[in-house]
N, C-alpha and C positions, 0 to 999 in steps of 0.2 A: 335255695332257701335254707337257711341253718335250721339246724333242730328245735328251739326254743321258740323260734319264729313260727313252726308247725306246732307246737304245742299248746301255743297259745292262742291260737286261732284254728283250734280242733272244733269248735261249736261256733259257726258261722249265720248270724239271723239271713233266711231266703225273703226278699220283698215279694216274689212272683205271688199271685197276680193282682198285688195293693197298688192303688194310685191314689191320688188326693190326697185329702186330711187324713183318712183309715194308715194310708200306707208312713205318712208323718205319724200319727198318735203308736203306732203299733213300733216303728223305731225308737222314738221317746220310752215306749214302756222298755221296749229292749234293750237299751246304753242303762236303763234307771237298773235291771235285774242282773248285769254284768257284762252284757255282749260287748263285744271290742269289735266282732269282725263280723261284715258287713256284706252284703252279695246283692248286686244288681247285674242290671243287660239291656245294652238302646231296645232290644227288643218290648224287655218288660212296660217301658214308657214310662217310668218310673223314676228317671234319673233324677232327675229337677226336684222331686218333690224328699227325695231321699239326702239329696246335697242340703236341702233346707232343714230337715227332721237333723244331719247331723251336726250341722252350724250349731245350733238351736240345742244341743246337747251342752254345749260348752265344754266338750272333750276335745284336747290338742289331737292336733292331723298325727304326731309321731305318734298316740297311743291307738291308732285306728288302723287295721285291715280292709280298704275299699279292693274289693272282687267288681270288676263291672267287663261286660263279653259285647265283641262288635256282632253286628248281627251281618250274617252271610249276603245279603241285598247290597254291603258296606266294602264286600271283599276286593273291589276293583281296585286298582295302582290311583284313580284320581278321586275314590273316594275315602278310602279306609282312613289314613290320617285325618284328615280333614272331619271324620265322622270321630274318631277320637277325642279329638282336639270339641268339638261339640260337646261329648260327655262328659270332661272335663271341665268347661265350665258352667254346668247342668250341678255336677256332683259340686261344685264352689273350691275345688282342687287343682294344683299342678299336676300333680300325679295322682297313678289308681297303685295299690301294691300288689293287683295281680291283673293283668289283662289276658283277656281269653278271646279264641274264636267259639263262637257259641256253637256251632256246627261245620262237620266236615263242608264244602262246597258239591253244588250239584254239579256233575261232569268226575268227580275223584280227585282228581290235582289238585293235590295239599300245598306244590311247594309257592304259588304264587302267596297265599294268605298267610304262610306260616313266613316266609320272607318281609312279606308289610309287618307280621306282628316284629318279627325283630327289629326293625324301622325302629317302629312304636319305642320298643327298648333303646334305642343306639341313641335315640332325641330324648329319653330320659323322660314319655310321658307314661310312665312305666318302670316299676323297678324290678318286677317280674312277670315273666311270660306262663301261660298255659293254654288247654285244648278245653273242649269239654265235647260229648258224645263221640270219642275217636275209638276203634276197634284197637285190636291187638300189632295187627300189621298197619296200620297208620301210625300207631304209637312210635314204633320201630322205624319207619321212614321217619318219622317227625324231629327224631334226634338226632338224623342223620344230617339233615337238612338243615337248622336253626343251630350257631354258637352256643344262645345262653341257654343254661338249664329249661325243661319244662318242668316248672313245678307243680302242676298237677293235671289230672281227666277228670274234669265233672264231669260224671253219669247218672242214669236213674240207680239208686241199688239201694233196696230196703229187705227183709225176710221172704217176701213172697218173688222173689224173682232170683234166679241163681244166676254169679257172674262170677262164677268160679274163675271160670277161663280167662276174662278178664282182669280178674284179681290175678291170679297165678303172672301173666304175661306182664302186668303193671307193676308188681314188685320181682320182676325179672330185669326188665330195661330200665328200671328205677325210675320211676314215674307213679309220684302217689293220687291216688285216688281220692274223692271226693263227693259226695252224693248230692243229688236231689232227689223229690218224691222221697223223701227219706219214711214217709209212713205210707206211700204207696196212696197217696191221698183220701188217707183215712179205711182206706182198705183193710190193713192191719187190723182197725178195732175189733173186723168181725171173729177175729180169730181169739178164742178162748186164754190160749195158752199164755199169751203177754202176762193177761189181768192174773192170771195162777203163779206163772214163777215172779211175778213182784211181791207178790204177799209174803215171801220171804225175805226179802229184803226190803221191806217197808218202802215200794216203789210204782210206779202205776205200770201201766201198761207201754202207753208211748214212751217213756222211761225208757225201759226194759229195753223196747227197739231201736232208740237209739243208743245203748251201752252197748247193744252186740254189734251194732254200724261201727260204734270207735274200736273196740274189741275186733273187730276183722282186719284194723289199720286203716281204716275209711274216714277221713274227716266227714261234716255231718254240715248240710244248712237247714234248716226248720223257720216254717214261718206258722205264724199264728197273731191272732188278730186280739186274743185275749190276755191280760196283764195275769193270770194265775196260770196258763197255759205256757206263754213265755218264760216264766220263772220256771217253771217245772221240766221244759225242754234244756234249761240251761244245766239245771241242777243233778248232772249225772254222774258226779267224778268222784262223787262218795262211795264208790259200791264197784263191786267187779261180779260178772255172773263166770261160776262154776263151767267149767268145761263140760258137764252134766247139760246142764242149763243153753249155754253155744249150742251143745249138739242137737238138744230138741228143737231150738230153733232152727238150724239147718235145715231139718229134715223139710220145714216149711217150703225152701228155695224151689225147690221140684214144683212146686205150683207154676211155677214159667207165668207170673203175672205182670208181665211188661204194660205199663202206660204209654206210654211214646213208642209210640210205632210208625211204622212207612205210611200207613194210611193216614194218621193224625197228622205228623213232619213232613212236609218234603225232602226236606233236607236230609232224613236220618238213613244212614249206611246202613248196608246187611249186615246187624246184628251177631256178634260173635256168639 
């Protein structure tokens, strides 16, 4: 994925967990306040109604980033294409521009799922590959395994969770990272300090947290159901916070406030 390509699809709208009219009207607000790029998953259930919200935009397919992740139940050699091939005409597309395994596989062997995702690639329903919840040492097999580039690990990582490690190891093997939970869902609000260093920069709180997500090199998805909400998620590229400003937030990550856990996922690996 070229530079330009990542840059422009640094602020990604999350549908998770909008379905119906909510999860169309909340797209609609989103294409109206500047989104281009887009994040779905078979798992969310969401496809169908997101392919209609972006028809329904009247924005050409070139100017659009479709993210949509097979779900792990999908990983078998006689289903995985065939379940592609489904989301695809769910979304009202040929292609997605990034397809993902949404989770490692239960048992560890990466290389059966990462081999169908390059399938996926090699038939062109797909013009890039990625992972999402993959460790340090999965990252590292992953690349070894799959020709085309992985262009990104969608993870959980917002201020209240440290993924240092996995940051460090992602911009080591070259593999950029991407977030969900990006405010720790709604977690973050309780914390003071957001709402304090925005008031210097005429910026709110959720702002703030996700200026320091792109500021780490982390692309970002945010979802919100509300049209002044969504504007305000989009709206972060005017402002840079202080090294001052990073470091207090850092000091948040030590809270270890992981969402998605073993107990919530099946799916989710021992945590770096």
């Amino acid at each position: 994925m070229n530079v330009s390509f990542q840059k422009t699809n640094q602020r990604a709208f999350g549908t998770y967990p909008l379905t119906g009219d909510q999860a169309k009207n909340a797209i609609l607000a989103a294409a109206e306040a500047g989104y281009r790029a887009f994040d779905t998953a078979q798992m969310y259930g969401n496809e169908k109604e997101t392919g209609e919200a972006l028809k329904a935009t009247g924005l050409k397919r070139g100017d659009l980033c479709l993210t949509t992740k097979v779900h792990p139940d999908n990983f078998g050699e006689d289903a995985f294409l065939a379940s592609v091939e489904k989301s695809l005409r769910d979304l009202q597309t040929d292609y997605v521009d990034i397809l993902l395994l949404h989770w490692p596989p239960v048992g560890g062997d990466i290389t059966p799922s990462l081999e169908l995702l390059q399938s996926a690639r090699d038939r062109n329903l797909t013009k890039n590959i990625g992972v999402s919840n993959y460790t340090v040492q999965m990252m590292k097999d992953a690349v070894a395994i799959v020709d085309a580039p992985i262009v990104t690990n969608q993870v959980e990582f917002h201020p209240l969770l440290n993924q240092d490690k996995l940051l460090a190891g992602a911009n080591e093997i070259g593999i950029p990272l991407s977030s969900y939970s990006s405010v720790a869902r709604g977690e973050v609000f309780k914390q003071p300090l957001f709402a304090d260093i925005g008031k210097a920069y005429g910026k709110n709180a959720g702002q703030v947290v996700l200026r320091w997500i792109l500021q780490k090199g982390v692309s970002i998805n945010t979802m919100s159901t509300k049209p002044e909400n969504i504007r305000s998620n989009f709206d972060i590229m005017d402002f840079t916070l202080s090294s001052v400003d990073m470091a207090r937030i850092d000091e948040l990550t030590h809270r270890n406030y992981r969402i998605v856990t073993r107990d919530l996922v099946p799916w989710a690996p021992e945590w770096d």
